[in-house]
N, C-alpha and C positions, 0 to 999 in steps of 0.2 A: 455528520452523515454516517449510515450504517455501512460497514464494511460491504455488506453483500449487493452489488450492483452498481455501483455509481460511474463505473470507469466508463466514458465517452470519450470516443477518437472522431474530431472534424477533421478530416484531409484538407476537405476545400479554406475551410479558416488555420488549418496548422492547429489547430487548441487541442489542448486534452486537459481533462478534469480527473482529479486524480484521489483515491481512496484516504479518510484522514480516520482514524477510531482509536480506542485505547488499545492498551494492550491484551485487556480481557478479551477485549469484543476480536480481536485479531486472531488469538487461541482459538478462541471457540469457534469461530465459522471457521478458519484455516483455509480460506479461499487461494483457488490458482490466479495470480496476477499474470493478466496479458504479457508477452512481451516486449522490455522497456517499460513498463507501466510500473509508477510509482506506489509505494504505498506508504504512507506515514502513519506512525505511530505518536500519538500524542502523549507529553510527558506532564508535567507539572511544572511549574516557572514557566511555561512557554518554549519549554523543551521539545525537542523530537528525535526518532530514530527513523530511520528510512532503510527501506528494503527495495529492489527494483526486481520486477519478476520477468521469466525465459517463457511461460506460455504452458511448463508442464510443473515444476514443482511449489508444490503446495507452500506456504507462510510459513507453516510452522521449522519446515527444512531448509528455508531460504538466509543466505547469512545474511547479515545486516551492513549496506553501503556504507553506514552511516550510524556509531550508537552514541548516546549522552547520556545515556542512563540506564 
């Protein structure tokens, strides 16, 4: 899925769908993640790092929850 737009919040079902791209693709758009709104970075082996975003700062300033690589 392409970074830019995918994130959907259902209240009524509880789901949310959440941003998965490499790490190019995460540089270069540098999109604001919702807040609480996941964003995975996809690594190689089945790796990942995860960011969670507040609503105002951009990916690229955001620290990383979560890094493996």
């Amino acid at each position: 899925m392409a970074v830019d737009g995918v994130f959907v919040l259902d209240e009524k079902q509880g789901k949310s769908y959440n941003r998965i791209d490499t790490a190019a693709s995460w540089r270069s758009v540098n999109p604001v993640l919702g807040a609480g709104e996941f964003g995975i970075e996809k690594l190689s082996g089945g790796k990942c790092n995860l960011k969670v975003g507040d609503g105002v700062t951009t990916w690229n300033s955001l620290p990383y929850l979560v890094k493996n690589g």
